[in-house]
C-alpha positions as CSV (number, residue, x, y, z in Angstrom):
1,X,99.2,82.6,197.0
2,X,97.4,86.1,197.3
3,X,100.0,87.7,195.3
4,X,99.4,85.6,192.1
5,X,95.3,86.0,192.3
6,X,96.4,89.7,192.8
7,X,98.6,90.2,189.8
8,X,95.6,89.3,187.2
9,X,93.5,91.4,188.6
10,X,95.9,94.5,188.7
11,X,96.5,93.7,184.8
12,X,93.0,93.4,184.0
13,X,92.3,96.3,185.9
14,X,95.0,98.2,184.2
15,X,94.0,97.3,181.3
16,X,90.7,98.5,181.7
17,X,92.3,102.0,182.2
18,X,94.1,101.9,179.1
19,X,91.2,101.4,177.4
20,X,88.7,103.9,179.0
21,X,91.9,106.4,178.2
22,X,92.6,105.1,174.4
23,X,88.4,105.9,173.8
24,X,88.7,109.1,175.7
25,X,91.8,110.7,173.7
26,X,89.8,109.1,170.2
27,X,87.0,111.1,171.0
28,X,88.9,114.5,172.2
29,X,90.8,113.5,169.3
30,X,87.6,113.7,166.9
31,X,86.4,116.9,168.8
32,X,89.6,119.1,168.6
33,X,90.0,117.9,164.2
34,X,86.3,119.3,164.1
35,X,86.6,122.3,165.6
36,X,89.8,123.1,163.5
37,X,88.2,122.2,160.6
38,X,85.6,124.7,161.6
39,X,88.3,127.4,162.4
40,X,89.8,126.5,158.8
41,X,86.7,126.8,157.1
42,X,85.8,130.5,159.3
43,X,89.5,131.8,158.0
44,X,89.0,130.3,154.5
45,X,85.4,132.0,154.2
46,X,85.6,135.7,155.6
47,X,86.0,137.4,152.3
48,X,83.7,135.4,150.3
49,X,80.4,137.5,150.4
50,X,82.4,140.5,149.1
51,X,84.3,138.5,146.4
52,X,80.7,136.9,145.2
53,X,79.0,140.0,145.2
54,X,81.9,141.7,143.4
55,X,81.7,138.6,140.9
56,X,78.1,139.2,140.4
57,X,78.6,142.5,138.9
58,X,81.4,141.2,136.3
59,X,80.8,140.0,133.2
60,X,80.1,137.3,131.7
61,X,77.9,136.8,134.9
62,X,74.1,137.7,134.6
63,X,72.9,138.7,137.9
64,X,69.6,138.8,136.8
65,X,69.1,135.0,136.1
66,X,69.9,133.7,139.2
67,X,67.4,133.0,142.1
68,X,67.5,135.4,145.3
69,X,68.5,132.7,147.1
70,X,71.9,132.0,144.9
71,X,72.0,135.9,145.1
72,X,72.1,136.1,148.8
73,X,74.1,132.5,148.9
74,X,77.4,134.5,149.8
75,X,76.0,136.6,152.9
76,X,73.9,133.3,153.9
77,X,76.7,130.6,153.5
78,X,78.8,133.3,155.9
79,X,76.5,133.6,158.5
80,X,76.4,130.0,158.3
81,X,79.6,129.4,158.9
82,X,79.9,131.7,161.7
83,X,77.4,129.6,163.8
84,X,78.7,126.9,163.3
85,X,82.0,128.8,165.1
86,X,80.0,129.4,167.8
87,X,78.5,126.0,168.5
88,X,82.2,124.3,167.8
89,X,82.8,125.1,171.7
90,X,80.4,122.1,172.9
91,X,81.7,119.7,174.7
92,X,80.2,116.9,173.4
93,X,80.9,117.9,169.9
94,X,80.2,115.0,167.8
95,X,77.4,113.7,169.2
96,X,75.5,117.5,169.8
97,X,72.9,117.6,167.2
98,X,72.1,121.1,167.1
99,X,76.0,121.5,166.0
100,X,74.9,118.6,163.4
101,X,71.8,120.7,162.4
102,X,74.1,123.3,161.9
103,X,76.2,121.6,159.5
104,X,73.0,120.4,157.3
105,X,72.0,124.2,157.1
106,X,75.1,125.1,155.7
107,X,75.1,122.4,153.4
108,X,71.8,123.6,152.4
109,X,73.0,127.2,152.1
110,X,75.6,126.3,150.0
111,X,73.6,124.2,147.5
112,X,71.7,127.4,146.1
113,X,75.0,129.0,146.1
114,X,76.5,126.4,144.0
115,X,73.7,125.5,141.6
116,X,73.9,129.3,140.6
117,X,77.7,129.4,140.4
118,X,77.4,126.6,138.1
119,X,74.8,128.0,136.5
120,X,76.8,131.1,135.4
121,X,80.5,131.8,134.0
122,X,82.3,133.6,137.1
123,X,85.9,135.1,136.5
124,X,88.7,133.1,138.2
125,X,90.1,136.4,139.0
C-alpha cells in the first residue's frame, strides 16, 4: 500500500523537474540566440564607419545635405554596437534592461543613419 501512494508522488515530482529543466534550457536557449545575434551583428558591422565615410565622399552623395547626426551615424551606430557586446555577457540577458536600453539606443542611432542613407543615392560598390 505505501508503494502505490509513493509512485504518484515520484511521477509528479518528476515531473515537476522536467519542467523546471524544459523553462531553464528555454531561457539559456533565448540568452545564448541573443548573444550570437549580437556577435553576428559586431562581425557584420566592424567596417561600416570606414565604408560610410568613404561613401560620403563619392558621388552622387552630397555630404553637405545631410544632418551631423546622419554624418556621424556610422562612427555612432558602431560604438553602439560594441556596448551592446559588452552587456551581452549578463546573466539575466533577456530580462536586463540596461542591455534593453541598449538596444533602443542603437535603434535610435541607426534611424538618423537611415533617414540620411535614404535621403541620398549611395554607390552599391
Amino acid at each position: 500500500m505505501p508503494l502505490r501512494r509513493l509512485v504518484p508522488g515520484l511521477l509528479v515530482l518528476c515531473a515537476a523537474g522536467l519542467i523546471a529543466q524544459e523553462a531553464f534550457n528555454r531561457d539559456s536557449y533565448a540568452r545564448d540566440h541573443v548573444r550570437f545575434l549580437v556577435v553576428q551583428l559586431d562581425q557584420s558591422t566592424r567596417d561600416f564607419p570606414q565604408a560610410y565615410n568613404a561613401a560620403l565622399l563619392k558621388p552622387p552623395v552630397d555630404s553637405s545635405k545631410l544632418s551631423d547626426a546622419a554624418k556621424a551615424g556610422g562612427e555612432e551606430f558602431t560604438q553602439s554596437v560594441k556596448r551592446l557586446v559588452a552587456l551581452s555577457s549578463a546573466k539575466d540577458l533577456t530580462a536586463n534592461t540596461e542591455f534593453r536600453d541598449q538596444m533602443q539606443k542603437t535603434i535610435a542611432a541607426m534611424k538618423a543613419l537611415n533617414e540620411g542613407m535614404g535621403a541620398q543615392r549611395f554607390r552599391t560598390v
